[in-house]
C-alpha positions in Angstrom: 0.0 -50.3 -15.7 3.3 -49.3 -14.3 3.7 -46.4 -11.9 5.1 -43.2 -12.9 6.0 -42.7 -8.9 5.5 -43.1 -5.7 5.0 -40.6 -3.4 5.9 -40.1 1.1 5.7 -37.0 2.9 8.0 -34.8 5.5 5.5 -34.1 8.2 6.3 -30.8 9.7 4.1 -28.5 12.3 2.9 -26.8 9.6 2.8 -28.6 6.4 3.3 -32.1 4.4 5.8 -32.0 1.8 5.9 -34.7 -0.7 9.0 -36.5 -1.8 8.4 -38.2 -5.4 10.2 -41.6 -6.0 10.3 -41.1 -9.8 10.4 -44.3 -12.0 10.9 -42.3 -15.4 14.1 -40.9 -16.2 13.2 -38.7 -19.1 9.9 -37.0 -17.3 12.3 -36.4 -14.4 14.9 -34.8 -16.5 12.5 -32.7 -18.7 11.3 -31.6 -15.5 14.4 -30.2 -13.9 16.4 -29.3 -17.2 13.8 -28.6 -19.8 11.5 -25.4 -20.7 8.0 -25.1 -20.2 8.5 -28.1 -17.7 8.6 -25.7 -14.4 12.1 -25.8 -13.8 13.9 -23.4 -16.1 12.6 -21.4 -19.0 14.3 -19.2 -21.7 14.5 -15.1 -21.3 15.1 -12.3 -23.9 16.1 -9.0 -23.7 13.9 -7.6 -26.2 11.4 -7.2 -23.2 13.4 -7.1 -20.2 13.9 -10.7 -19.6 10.2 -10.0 -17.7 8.4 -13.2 -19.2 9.1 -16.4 -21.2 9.9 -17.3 -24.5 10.0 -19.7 -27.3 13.7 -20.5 -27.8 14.9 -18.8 -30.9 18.8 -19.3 -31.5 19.3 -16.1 -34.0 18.5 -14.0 -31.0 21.5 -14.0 -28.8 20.3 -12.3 -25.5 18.2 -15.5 -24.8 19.2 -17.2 -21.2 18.1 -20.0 -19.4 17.0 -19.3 -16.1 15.4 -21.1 -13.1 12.3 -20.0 -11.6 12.6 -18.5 -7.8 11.0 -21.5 -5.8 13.0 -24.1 -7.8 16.4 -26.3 -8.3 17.7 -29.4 -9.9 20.4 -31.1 -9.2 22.2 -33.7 -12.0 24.5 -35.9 -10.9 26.6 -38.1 -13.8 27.9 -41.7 -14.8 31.4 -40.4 -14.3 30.7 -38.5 -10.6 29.6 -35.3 -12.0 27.7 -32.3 -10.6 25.6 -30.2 -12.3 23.4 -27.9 -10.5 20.5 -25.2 -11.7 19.4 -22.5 -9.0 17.9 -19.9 -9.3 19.6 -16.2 -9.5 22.4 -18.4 -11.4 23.5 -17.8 -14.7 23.2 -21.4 -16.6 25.5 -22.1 -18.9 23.7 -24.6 -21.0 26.7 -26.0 -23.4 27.7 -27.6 -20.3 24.5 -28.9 -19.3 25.0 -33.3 -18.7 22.7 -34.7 -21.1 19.8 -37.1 -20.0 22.1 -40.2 -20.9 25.3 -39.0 -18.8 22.8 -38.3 -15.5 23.1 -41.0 -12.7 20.3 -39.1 -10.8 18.5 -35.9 -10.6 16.9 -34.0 -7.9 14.4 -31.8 -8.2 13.0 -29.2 -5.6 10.3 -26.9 -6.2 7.2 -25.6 -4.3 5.6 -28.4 -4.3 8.4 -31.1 -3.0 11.1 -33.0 -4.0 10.9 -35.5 -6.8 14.0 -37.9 -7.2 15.3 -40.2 -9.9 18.5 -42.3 -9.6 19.7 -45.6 -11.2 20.8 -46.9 -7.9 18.3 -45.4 -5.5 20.1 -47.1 -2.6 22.4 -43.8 -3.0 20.2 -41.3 -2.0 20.6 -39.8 1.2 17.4 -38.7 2.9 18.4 -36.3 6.6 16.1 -34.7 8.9 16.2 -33.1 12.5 13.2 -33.1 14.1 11.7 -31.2 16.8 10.4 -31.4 20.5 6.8 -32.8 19.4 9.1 -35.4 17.0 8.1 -33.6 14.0 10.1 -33.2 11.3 11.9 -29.7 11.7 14.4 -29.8 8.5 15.3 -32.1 5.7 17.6 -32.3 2.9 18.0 -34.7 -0.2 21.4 -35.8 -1.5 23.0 -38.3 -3.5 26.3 -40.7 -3.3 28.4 -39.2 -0.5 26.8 -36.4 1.4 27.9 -35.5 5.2 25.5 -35.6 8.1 25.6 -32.7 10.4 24.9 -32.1 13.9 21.5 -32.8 15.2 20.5 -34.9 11.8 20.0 -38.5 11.2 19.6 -40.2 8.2 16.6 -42.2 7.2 15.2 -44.0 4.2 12.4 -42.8 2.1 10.2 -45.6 3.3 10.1 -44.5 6.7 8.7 -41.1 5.1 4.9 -41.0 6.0 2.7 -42.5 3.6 -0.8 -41.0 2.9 -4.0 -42.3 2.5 -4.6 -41.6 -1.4 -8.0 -40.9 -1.0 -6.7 -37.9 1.9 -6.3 -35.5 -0.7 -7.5 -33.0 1.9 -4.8 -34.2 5.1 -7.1 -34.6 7.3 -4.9 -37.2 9.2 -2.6 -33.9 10.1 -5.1 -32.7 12.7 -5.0 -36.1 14.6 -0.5 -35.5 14.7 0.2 -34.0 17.9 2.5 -31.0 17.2 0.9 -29.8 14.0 -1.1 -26.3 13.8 -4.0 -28.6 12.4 -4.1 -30.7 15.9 -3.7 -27.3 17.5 -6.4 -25.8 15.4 -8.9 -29.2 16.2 -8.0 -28.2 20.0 -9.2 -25.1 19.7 -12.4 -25.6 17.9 -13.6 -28.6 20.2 -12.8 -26.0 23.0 -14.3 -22.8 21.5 -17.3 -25.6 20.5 -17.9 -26.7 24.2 -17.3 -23.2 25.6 -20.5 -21.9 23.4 -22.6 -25.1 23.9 -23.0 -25.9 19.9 -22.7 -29.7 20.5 -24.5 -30.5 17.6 -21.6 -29.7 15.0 -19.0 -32.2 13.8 -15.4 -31.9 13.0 -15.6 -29.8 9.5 -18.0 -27.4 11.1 -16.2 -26.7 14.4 -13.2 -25.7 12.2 -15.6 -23.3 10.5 -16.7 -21.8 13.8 -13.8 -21.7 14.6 -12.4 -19.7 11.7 -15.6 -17.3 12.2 -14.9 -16.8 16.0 -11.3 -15.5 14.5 -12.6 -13.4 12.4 -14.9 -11.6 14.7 -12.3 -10.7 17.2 -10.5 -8.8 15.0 -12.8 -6.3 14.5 -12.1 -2.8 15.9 -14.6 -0.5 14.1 -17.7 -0.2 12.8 -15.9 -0.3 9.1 -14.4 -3.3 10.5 -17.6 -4.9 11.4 -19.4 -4.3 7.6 -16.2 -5.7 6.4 -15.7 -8.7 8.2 -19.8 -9.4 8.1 -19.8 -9.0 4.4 -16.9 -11.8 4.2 -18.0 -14.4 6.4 -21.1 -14.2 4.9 -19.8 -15.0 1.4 -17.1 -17.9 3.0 -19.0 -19.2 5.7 -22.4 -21.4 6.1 -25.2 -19.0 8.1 -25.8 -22.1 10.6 -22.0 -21.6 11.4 -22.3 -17.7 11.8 -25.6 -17.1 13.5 -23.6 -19.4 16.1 -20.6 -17.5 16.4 -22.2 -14.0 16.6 -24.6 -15.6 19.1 -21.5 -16.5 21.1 -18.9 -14.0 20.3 -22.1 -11.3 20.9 -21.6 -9.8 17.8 -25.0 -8.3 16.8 -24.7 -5.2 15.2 -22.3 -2.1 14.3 -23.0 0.0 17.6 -21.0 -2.0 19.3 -17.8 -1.2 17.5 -18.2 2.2 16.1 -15.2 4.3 16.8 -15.4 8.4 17.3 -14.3 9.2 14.0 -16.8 7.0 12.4 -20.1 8.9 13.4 -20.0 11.3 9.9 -20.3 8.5 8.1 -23.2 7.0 10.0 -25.7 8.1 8.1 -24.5 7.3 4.7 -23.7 3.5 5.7 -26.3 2.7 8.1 -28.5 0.8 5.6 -25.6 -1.6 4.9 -25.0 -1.1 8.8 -29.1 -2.6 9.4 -28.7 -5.2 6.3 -25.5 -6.8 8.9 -27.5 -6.8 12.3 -28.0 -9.8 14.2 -31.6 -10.2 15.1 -34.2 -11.9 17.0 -35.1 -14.3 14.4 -31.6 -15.4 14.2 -31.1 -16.3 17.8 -34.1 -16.0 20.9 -32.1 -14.2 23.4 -29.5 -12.1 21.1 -31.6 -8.8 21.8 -31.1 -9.5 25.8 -27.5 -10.2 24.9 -27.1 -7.2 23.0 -28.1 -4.9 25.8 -26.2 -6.5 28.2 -23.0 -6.7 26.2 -23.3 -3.9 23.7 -21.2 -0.3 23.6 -21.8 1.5 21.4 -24.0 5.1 20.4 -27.2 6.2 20.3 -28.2 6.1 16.4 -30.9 8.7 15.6 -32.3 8.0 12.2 -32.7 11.5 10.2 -35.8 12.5 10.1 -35.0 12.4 6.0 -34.1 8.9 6.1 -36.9 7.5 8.4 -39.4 9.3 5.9 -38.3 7.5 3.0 -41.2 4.6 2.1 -40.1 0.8 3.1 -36.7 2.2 4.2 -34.8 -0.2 6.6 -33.7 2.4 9.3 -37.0 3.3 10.6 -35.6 2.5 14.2 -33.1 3.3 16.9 -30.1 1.4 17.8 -29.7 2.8 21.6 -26.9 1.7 23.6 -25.0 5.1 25.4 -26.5 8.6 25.2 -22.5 9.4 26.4 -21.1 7.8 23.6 -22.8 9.6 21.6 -22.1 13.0 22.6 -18.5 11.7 22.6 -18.6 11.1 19.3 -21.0 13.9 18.2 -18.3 15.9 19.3 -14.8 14.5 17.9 -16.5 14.0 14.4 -14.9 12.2 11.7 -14.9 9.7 9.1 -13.7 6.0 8.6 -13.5 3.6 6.1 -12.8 5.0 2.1 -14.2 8.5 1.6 -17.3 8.5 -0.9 -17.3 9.8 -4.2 -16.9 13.9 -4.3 -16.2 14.1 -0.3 -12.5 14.0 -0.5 -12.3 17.6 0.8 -14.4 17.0 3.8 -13.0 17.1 6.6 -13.5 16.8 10.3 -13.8 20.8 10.9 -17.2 20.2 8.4 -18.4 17.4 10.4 -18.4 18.8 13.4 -20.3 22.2 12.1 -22.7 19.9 10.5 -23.2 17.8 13.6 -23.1 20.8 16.3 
């Protein structure tokens, strides 16, 4: 069966972007001059030229136009130009047909795909940067000037993926690329924390989890993110970058403000702790490493049957009168407690 393409990449620090060889002259031009195709699609006023149509020729507000992220370029037999960006108005009666076109080019989102009767006159140039990546890149065709800094090179000497590296990991083994960078970091993070028994997927995880973690700056913040990794993330993975991060439980990030609300979050506050069955020493770490607040349970909550909270998280008597004193709320108010404010919470707390 003969191929519909064939398909290299720009390697850049932070992504691969395909260039299409394509071997069929009517896909490529339905593809950069044809509706419902990706390229260009018709528009009407009777709704504010907000979303395609059909084409209908009795309505005569109908316009071609090309979608934001795309282009085409045709070039004709008889040295031609016809080009379709977008934010330009198209005037289709002057449109080459598919017969007339020499080549086309096609950009979008997703790459480049190119089509030419002589391919020999396509003009692939690229600068590249200090890690001898690709920095920026341009397709032409027939004559075409080369600027400062670029040089010209053919599309085989584009790199060619494994076809079975749907994922690219081969970009994390390029030095330059935020992937390699990324690898660095994990096989760092990974020695620094003494998990030796994860492989290259699940450093990148712990990784990503570390991340997370250290952007947390509340208490809010910490049910949030907790909540999220949870969902994303395998619990091997976590237990090991709480463990490491000492991330154990909301105390240690609750903000002033935040102490009104206590109360009314603490049992999704206790569902998010990091215990001792989930690592041997995280209670020694927690005492050592934690600031936070004194949590009293009220004596309403700890009454309740079977209820979680039947415990204190201590970790700063201080704290605590700090933030029995400034009050406050964080994170969105609950239902019917818009008007309270932090004048109430502090009555209610003094």
């Amino acid at each position: 069966m003969k191929k519909k393409w064939e398909v290299r990449y720009f390697v850049t620090a932070v992504a691969s972007v395909p260039v299409y060889k394509a071997y069929s002259k009517t896909e490529t031009y339905k593809q950069a001059a044809k509706p419902g195709w990706g390229t260009v699609e018709w528009y009407s006023a009777a709704d504010g030229y907000k979303n395609p149509v059909d084409r209908d020729r009795s309505d005569k507000t109908q316009q071609l136009c090309c979608g934001e992220d795309c282009s085409a370029s045709l070039y004709t037999k008889n040295g031609g130009y016809f080009g379709i960006f977008p934010y330009e108005e198209i005037n289709v009666s002057e449109m080459p047909k598919q017969a007339e076109c020499a080549a086309i080019i096609v950009s979008d989102s997703c790459g480049f795909t190119v089509w030419a009767e002589d391919f020999s006159k396509v003009h692939i140039f690229v600068s590249y940067d200090e890690n001898g990546l690709i920095d920026n890149y341009r397709v032409e065709y027939d004559d075409a000037t080369i600027y400062d800094g670029e040089v010209e090179i053919s599309f085989d000497d584009l790199y060619e993926r494994a076809e079975e590296d749907f994922r690219e990991i081969y970009r994390a083994e390029i030095p330059g690329t935020v992937e390699y960078s990324f690898k660095r970091e994990a096989e760092k993070l990974a020695q620094e924390s003494g998990e030796t028994w994860m492989n290259a997927e699940e450093r990148e995880e712990f990784r990503q989890v570390c991340h997370k973690i250290d952007r947390i700056k509340s208490a809010w913040d910490f049910l949030c993110t907790m909540r999220l990794i949870e969902y994303d993330h395998d619990k091997k993975i976590i237990s090991a970058a709480r463990k490491f991060k000492k991330c154990f439980n909301f105390a240690q990030y609750e903000q002033p403000k935040e102490a009104a609300r206590r109360e009314e979050l603490l049992e999704d506050y206790e569902k998010c702790a990091f215990t001792m069955e989930d690592t041997a020493d995280a209670a020694e770490d927690s005492q050592q490493e934690a600031t936070g607040a004194t949590v009293e349970v009220a004596p309403e909550v700890g009454n309740r049957k079977n209820h979680p909270q039947e415990r204190e998280i201590s970790a700063g008597k201080q704290y605590a009168e700090t933030r029995r004193e400034n009050g406050g709320g964080a994170g969105p108010p609950p239902p019917g407690k818009r008007e309270t404010g932090v004048k109430n919470s502090i009555f209610c707390l003094q």
